[in-house]
C-alpha positions in Angstrom: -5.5 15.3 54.9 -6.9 12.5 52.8 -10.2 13.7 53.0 -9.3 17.3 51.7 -7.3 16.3 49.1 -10.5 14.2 47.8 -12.5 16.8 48.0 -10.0 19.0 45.9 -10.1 16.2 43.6 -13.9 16.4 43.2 -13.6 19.7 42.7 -11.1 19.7 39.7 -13.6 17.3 38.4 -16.1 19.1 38.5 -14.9 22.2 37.4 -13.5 20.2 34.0 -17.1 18.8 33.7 -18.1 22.2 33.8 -15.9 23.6 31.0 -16.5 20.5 29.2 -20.3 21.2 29.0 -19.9 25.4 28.5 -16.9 24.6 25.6 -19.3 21.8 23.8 -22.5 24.8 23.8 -19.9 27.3 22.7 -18.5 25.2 19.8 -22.5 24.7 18.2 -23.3 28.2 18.6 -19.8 29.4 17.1 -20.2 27.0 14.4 -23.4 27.8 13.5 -22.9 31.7 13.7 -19.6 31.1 11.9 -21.2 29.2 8.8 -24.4 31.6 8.9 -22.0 34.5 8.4 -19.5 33.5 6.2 -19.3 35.6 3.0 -21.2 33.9 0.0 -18.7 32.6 -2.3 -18.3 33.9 -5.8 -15.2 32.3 -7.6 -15.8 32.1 -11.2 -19.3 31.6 -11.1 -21.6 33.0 -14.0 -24.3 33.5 -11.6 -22.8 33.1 -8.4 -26.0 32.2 -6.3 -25.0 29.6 -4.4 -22.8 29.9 -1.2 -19.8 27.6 -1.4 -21.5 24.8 1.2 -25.0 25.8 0.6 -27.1 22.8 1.0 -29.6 23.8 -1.0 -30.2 21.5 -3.6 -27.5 19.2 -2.4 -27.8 15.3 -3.2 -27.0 12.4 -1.6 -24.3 10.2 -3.2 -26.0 7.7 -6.0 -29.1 9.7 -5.6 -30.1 9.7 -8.9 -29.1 6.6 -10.1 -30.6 3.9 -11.9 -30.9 0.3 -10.1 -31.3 -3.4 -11.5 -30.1 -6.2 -12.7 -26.9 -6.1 -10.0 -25.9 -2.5 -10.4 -26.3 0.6 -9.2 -25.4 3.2 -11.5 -24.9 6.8 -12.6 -26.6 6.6 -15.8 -24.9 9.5 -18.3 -21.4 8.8 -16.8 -21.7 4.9 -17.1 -23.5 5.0 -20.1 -21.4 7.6 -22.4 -17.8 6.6 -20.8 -18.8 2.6 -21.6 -20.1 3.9 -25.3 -16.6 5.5 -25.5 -14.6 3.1 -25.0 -16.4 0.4 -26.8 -16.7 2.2 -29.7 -12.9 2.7 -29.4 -12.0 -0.9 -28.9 -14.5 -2.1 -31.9 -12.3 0.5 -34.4 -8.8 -0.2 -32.8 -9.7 -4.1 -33.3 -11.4 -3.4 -36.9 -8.6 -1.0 -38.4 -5.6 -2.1 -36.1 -3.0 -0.5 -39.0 -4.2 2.6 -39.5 -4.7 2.8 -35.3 -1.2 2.0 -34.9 -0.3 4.9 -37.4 -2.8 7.1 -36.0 -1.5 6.7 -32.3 2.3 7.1 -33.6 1.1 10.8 -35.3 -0.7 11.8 -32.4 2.1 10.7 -29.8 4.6 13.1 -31.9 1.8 15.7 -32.3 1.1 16.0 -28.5 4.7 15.7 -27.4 5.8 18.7 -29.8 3.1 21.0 -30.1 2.1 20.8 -25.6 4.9 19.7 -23.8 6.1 22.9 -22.5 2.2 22.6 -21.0 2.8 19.4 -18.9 6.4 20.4 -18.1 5.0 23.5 -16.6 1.9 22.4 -15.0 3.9 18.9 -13.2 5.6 22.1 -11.4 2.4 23.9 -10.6 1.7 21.1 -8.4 4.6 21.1 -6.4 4.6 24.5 -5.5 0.5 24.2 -4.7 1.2 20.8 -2.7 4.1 22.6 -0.9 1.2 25.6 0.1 -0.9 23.7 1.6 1.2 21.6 3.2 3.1 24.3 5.5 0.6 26.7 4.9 -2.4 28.1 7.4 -4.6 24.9 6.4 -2.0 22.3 7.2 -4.0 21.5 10.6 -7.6 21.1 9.1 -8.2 17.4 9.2 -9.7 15.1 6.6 -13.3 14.2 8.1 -13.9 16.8 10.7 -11.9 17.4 13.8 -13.0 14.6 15.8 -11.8 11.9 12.7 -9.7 9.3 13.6 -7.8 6.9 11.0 -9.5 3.5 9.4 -6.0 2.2 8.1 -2.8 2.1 10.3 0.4 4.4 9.3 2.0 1.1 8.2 -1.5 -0.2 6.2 -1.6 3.1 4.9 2.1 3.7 3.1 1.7 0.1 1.6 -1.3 0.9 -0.3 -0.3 4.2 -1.4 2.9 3.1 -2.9 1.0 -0.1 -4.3 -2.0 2.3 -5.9 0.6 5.0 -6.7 3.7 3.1 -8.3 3.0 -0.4 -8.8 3.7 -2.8 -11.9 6.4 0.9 -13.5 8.5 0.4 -10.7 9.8 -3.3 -12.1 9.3 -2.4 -15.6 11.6 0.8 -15.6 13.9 0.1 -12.8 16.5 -1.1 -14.8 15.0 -0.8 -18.4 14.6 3.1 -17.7 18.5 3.6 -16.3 20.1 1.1 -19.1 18.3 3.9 -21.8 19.3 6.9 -20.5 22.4 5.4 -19.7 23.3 4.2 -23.7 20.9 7.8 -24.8 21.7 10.2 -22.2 19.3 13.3 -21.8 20.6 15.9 -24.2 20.1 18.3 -21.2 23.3 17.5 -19.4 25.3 17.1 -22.7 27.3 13.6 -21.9 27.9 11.3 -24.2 26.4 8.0 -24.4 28.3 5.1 -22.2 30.2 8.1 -20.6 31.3 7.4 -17.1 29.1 10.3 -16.0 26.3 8.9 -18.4 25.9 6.6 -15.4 24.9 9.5 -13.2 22.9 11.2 -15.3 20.8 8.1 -15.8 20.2 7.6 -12.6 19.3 11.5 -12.0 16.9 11.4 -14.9 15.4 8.4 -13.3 15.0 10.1 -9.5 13.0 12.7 -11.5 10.6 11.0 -13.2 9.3 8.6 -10.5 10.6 11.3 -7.5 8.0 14.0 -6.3 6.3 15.3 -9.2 3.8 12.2 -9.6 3.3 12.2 -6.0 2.4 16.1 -6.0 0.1 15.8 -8.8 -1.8 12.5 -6.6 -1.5 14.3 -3.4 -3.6 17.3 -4.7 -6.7 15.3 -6.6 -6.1 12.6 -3.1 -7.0 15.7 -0.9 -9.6 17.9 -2.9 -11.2 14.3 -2.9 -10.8 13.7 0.9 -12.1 17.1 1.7 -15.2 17.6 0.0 -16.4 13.6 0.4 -15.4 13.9 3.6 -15.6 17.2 5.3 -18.4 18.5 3.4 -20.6 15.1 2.2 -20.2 15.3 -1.6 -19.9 12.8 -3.6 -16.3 10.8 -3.8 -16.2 11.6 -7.6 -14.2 14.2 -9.3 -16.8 16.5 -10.0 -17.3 16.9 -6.4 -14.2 19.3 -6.2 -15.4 22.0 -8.3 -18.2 23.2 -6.0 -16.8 26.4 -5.5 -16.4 26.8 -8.7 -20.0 25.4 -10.3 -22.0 25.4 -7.3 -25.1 22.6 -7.6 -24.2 22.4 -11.4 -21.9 19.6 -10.6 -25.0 17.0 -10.4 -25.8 18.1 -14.2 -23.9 19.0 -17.6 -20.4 19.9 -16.3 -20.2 17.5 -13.5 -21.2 14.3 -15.5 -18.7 15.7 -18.5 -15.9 16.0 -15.7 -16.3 12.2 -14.4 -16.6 10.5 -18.0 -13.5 12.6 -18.7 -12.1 11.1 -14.9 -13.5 7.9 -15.9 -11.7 7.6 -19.5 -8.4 9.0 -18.0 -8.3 6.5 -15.5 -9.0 3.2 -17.4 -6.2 4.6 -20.1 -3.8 5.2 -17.3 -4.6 1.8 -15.9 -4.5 0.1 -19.1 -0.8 1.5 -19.7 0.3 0.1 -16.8 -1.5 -3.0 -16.7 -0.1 -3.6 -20.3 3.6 -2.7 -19.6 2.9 -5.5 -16.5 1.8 -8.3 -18.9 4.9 -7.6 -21.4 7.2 -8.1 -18.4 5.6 -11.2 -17.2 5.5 -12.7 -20.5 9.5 -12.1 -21.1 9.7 -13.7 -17.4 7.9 -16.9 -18.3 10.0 -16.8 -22.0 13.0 -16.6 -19.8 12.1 -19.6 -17.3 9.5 -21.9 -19.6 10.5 -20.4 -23.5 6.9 -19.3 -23.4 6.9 -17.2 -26.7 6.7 -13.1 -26.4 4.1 -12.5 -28.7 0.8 -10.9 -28.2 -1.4 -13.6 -28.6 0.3 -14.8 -25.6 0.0 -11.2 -23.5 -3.8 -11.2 -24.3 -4.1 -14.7 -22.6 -2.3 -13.5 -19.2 -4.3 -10.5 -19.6 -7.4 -12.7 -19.2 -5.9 -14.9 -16.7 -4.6 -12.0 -14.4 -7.9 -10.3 -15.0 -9.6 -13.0 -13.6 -7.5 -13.0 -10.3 -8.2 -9.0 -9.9 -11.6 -9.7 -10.3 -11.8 -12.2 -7.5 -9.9 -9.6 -5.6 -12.2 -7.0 -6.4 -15.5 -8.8 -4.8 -13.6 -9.4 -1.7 -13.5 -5.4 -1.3 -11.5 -2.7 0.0 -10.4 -4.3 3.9 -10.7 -8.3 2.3 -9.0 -7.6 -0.8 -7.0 -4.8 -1.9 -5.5 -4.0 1.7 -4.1 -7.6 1.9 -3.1 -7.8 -1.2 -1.6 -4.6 -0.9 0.4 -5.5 2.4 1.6 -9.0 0.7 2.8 -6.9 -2.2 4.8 -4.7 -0.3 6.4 -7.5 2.3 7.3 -9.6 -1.1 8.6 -6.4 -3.1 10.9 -5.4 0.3 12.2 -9.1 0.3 13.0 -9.2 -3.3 14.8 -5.7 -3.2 16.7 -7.1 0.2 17.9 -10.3 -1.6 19.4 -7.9 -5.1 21.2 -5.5 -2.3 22.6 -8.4 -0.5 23.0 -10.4 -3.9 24.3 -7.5 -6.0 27.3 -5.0 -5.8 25.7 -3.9 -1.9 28.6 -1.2 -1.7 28.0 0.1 -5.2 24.5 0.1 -4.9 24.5 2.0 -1.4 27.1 4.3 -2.5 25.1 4.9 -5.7 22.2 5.2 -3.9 23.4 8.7 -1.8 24.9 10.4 -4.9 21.7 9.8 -7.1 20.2 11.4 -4.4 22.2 14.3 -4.1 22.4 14.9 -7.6 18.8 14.7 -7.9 18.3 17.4 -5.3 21.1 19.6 -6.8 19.6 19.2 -10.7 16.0 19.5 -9.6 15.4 22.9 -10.5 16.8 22.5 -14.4 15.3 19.3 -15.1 12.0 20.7 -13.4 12.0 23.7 -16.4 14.1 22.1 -19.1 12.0 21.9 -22.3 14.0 20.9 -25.2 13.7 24.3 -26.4 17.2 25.0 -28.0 17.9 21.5 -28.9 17.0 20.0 -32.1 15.2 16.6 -30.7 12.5 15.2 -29.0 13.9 13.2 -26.4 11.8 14.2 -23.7 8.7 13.1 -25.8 9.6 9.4 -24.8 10.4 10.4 -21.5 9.5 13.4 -19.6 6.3 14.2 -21.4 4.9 10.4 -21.3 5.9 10.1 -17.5 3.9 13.6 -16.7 1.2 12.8 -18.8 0.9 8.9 -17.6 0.9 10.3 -13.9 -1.8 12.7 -14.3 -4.2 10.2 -16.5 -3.3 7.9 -13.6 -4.1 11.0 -10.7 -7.8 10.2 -10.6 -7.4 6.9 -9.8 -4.5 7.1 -7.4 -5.9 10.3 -5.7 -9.5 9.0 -5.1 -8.1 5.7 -3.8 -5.6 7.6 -1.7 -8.8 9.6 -0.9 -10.8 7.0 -0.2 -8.0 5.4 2.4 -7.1 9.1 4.0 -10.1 9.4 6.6 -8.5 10.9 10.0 -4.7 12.2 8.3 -4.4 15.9 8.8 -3.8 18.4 5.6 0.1 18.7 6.5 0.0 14.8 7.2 -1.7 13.5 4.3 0.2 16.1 1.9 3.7 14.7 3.2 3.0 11.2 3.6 1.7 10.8 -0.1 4.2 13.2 -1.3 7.6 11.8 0.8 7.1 8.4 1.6 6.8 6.9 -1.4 9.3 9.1 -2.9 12.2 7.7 -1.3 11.2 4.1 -1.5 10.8 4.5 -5.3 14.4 6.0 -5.3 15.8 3.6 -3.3 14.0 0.6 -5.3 15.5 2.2 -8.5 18.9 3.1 -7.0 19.0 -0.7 -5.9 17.9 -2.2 -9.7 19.5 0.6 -11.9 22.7 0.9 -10.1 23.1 -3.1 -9.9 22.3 -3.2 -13.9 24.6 0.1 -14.5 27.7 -1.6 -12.7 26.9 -4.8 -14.8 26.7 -2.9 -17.6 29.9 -0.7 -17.4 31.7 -3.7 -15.8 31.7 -6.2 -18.9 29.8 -8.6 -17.1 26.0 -8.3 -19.0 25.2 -6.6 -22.4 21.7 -5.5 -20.5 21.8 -2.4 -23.3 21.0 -4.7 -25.8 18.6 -6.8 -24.1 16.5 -3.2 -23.5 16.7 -2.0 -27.2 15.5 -5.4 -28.4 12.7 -5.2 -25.6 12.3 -3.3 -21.8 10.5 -6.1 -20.3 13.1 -8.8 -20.9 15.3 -6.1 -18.8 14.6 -7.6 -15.2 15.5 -11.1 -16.6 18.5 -10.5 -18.4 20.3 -8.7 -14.9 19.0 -11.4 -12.7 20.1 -14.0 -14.8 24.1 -12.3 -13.8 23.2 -13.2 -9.9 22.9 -15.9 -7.9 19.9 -17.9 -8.0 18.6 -16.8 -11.5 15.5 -19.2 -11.3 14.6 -18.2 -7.4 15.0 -14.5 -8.6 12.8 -14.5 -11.5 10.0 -16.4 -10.2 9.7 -13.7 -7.7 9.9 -11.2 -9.8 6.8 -12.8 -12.3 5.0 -13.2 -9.0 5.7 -9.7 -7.9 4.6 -8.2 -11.2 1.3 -10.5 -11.3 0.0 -9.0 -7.7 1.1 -5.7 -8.4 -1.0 -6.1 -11.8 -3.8 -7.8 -9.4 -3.8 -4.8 -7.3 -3.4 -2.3 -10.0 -6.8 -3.6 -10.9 -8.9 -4.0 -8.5 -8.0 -0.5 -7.3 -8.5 1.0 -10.2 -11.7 -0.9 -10.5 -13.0 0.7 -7.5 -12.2 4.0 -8.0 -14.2 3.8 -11.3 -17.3 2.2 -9.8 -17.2 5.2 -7.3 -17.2 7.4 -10.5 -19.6 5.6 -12.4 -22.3 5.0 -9.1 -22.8 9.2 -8.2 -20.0 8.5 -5.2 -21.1 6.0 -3.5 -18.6 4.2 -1.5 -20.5 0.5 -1.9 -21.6 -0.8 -4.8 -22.7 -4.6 -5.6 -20.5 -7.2 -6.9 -21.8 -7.4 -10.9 -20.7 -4.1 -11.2 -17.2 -3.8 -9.7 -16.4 -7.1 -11.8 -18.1 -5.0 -15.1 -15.2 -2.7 -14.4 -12.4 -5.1 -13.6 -12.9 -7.3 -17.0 -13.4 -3.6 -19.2 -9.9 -2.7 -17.8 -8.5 -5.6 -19.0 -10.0 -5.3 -22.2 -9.3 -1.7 -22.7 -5.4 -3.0 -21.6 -5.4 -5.8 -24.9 -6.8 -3.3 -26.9 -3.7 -1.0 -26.5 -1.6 -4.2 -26.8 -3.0 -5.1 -29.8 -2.7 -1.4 -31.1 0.6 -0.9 -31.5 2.3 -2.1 -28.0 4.1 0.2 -26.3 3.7 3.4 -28.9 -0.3 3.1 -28.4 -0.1 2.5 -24.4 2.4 6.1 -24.2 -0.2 7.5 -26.6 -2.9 6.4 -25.1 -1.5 8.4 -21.6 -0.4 11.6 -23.3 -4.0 11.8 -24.9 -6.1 11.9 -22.1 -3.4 13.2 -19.6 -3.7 16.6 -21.9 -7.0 17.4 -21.2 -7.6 16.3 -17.6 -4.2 18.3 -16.7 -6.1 21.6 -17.9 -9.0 20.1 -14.9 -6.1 19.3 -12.0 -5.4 23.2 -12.4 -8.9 24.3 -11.8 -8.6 21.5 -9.0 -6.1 23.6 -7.0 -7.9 26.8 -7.3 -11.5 25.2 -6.3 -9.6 23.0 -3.5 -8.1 26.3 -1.9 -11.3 27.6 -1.9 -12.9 25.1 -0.1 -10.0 25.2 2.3 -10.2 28.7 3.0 -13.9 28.7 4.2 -13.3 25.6 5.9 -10.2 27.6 8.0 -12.0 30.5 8.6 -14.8 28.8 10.4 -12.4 26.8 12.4 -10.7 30.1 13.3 -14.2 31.4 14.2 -14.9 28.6 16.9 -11.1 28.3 18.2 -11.1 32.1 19.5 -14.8 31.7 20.4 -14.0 28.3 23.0 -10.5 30.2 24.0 -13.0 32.8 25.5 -15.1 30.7 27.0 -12.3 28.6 28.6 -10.7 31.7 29.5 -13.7 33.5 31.5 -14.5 29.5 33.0 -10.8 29.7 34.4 -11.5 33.7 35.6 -14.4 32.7 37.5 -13.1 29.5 38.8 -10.2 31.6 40.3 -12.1 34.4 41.3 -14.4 31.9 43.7 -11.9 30.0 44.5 -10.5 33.4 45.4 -13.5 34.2 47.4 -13.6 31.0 49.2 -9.9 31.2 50.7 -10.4 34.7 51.5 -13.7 33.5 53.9 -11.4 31.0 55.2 -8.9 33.6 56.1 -11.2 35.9 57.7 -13.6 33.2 59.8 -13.5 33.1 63.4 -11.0 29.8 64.6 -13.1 28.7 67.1 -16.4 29.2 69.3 -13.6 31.5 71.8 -13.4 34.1 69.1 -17.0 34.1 68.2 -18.0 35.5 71.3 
């Protein structure tokens, strides 16, 4: 009995070798016919003679770059984005009056004249996101089939919500809510220090840092993956518009698209890394009566700058993931001690209404524009936030990108898009509610404290709980490693875009890039503060949200042939599985019906 089951055994195995062996032949040829036979692709070519993966003409990352001295770069992108901005810190420096007043016009301009535009395209986004997520490419997966993940689920989140969030999430937390709260948004019509004015601030809130940013991230994040990835471009923006320019992305367009990605990205940074240094200035005022000026903000600037840029020569897996992964285990501990030190039943209470109002108001605040009011609140708010997230989108989505190897279309979609979501509302829900119920309770004046100045807002709750001293020094520390990460992110996602795609680049030049983000940051600062870092956003957010919309049309593109060639081999290996199985069953078949039929013994042979 033993010995037949072995033998049945070997048989099973070799019958799975044998399908193995006929499937692997099957998928090459399939392939292969699949991608020979594809219809060329036309999009909105001029000339469309270029297929949509021909690789005719197709480079290598950093093929054409230019080498010495310790770098390695893309000559017309590094050249003209670096010309850019230092001619633009030279005249903000030179004439910093008339830049102040020139950054307060334009902020109004923008926010009047185009923010029905960045209302309307935030939603775009969504709905695009939402497609592809539960749509026919949800199973394509970033790197081929066979790609498995660098970064663990739990690796992963932390740097997403560290790239995607960061230093915002302490600034606004409770500087955000206390606003709305004392200015409520004229949408819902409540007065100011109503006892629904509460809500609403806390609804308005949910929106702004709830799943519009992380739509706009997840779509640049996976146009990024997929071409780097699946189809060996370069991990630069320009890389996405294939379909659309063909082998024209290595000249004119594609160099205008990265400087354009490369200036969006250091003004993005630069407002956050700014609103960072304000909040850790008010922090060290509030423990050492440092003074909140500045002079002062420049200083830590240059200080923090030079811990980023330490972080940034470690790399990716030495630096940024650690850092990341610390950041997150000190951020959860610090939120842990306000729940447990602050109103807990309040806060968690709070917490599931916000969240239920949010859901239930999502669709108005989604298409509210302002239109039949006579004010521009939602040019502070809305606008800023929608504009800040996509001038931050390159950067967030090619480090996302760059981090994403092995995650599926549906997983990478919902994990950028969901995750991070509800940890940002529950982070605010726990900070907001505690200052609301502090606020409408008598016990803290934090509404004054945030019209004088939003970063002092942290300082002046904490300093109503337990432990103020304990409490703030975390918070500084938090907000200095969020700024350290902030940095040397951002830092390598611009030396992607400014070396042709290449994913390493030496040291010199990721440090370059890590000191001009800090300058770019005191430049703002010394601008015009907080009017010049909004400004700064809205201005380069305007353009490069006209490019995320040619992003989702060239990214469904790319999917499409990508699915149809998958679709191609699947049915091609079911048939060859299916007529292995047929002719295993028909032998084996055979085989018992020879059994059947042989003669038992010698007896019935004669």
């Amino acid at each position: 009995m033993l010995k037949i089951m072995n033998e049945q055994r070997e048989k099973e195995i070799a019958s799975k070798r044998a399908l193995a062996k006929k499937l692997k032949k099957a998928e090459v040829e399939a392939r292969k016919k699949a991608i020979k036979e594809r219809p060329p692709f036309k999009g909105l070519q001029i000339r469309p003679t270029a297929s949509l993966f021909n690789d005719a003409g197709k480079k290598e990352p950093g093929e054409d770059n230019w080498t010495g001295y310790g770098f390695d770069i893309h000559p017309q992108v590094t050249f003209i984005s670096s010309c850019i901005l230092i001619v633009f810190i030279f005249l903000t420096l030179m004439f910093q009056d008339r830049a102040a007043l020139l950054f307060d016009d334009a902020l109004g301009a923008i926010t009047t004249q185009a923010g029905w535009f960045f209302i309307l395209v935030a939603n775009i986004f969504i709905v695009a996101a939402v497609y592809f997520a539960f749509g026919k490419f949800s199973n394509i997966r970033i790197g081929g089939a066979d790609a498995q993940p660098e970064f663990s689920k739990l690796g992963w989140y932390a740097m997403l919500l560290s790239a995607g969030m960061g230093i915002g999430l302490l600034f606004w937390s409770i500087a955000e809510p206390i606003s709305h709260f004392g200015s409520p948004s004229p949408m819902f019509g409540i007065p100011a220090g109503d006892p629904g004015a509460a809500e609403a601030a806390m609804t308005t809130t949910f929106f702004h840092w709830g799943i519009h940013p992380w739509a706009i991230y997840s779509i640049v994040g996976l146009g990024l993956a997929f071409f780097a990835f699946n189809r060996g471009l370069p991990l630069t923006i320009r890389s996405i518009f294939y379909p659309i320019l063909g082998n024209r992305i290595y000249g004119f367009w594609g160099n205008l698209i990265d400087v354009l990605s490369v200036l969006a990205t250091l003004t993005g940074l630069a407002t956050s890394l700014g609103l960072g240094v304000q909040q850790i200035n008010a922090g060290l005022n509030f423990l050492f009566d440092f003074q909140i000026n500045t002079t002062t903000q420049v200083i830590l600037i240059a200080v923090i700058t030079g811990f980023a840029t330490i972080s940034v020569m470690a790399g990716l897996d030495g630096g940024v993931k650690r850092l990341s992964e610390l950041n997150m285990g000190l951020a959860g501990i610090f939120m842990l001690l306000i729940l447990i030190l602050g109103p807990t039943v309040y806060i968690l209470s709070g917490f599931t209404q916000n969240l239920g109002h949010y859901i239930t108001s999502l669709p108005q605040m989604s298409l509210w524009t302002e239109t039949f009011k006579d004010s521009n609140w939602q040019g502070g708010w809305t606008i800023f936030y929608w504009a800040w997230w996509i001038s931050w989108s390159p950067f967030v989505g090619m480090f996302i990108a760059r981090i994403s190897k092995g995650r599926t279309v549906r997983e990478f979609i919902l994990g950028v898009m969901l995750f991070p979501t509800l940890l940002s509302f529950l982070w605010m829900a726990v900070f907001g509610n505690t200052a609301l119920f502090m606020q409408t309770n008598g016990i803290a004046d934090i509404a004054s404290a945030v019209a004088i100045d939003e970063s002092i807002a942290l300082f002046a709750m904490v300093e109503n709980l337990p432990f103020t001293a304990l409490l703030s020094g975390v918070g500084i520390v938090l907000v200095t490693v969020f700024f350290v990460t902030s940095s040397d992110s951002g830092s390598l996602v611009v030396d992607h875009l400014t070396s042709g795609g290449k994913l390493d680049s030496p040291v010199p030049q990721r440090v370059f890039w890590a000191i001009m983000e800090g300058v770019v940051a005191a430049t703002l600062l010394i601008g015009g503060g907080l009017t010049t870092l909004q400004t700064a956003s809205i201005t380069t957010g305007l353009p490069f949200a006209v490019i995320l919309l040619l992003i989702v049309y060239s990214l469904r593109a790319g999917l499409s042939q990508e699915y149809e060639v998958e679709e191609t081999v699947r049915k091609q290996l079911e048939s060859v599985e299916e007529s292995h199985l047929l002719n295993e069953a028909i032998t084996s078949a055979v085989q018992d019906e020879a059994l059947v039929d042989a003669p038992s013994s010698p007896k019935d042979q004669k």
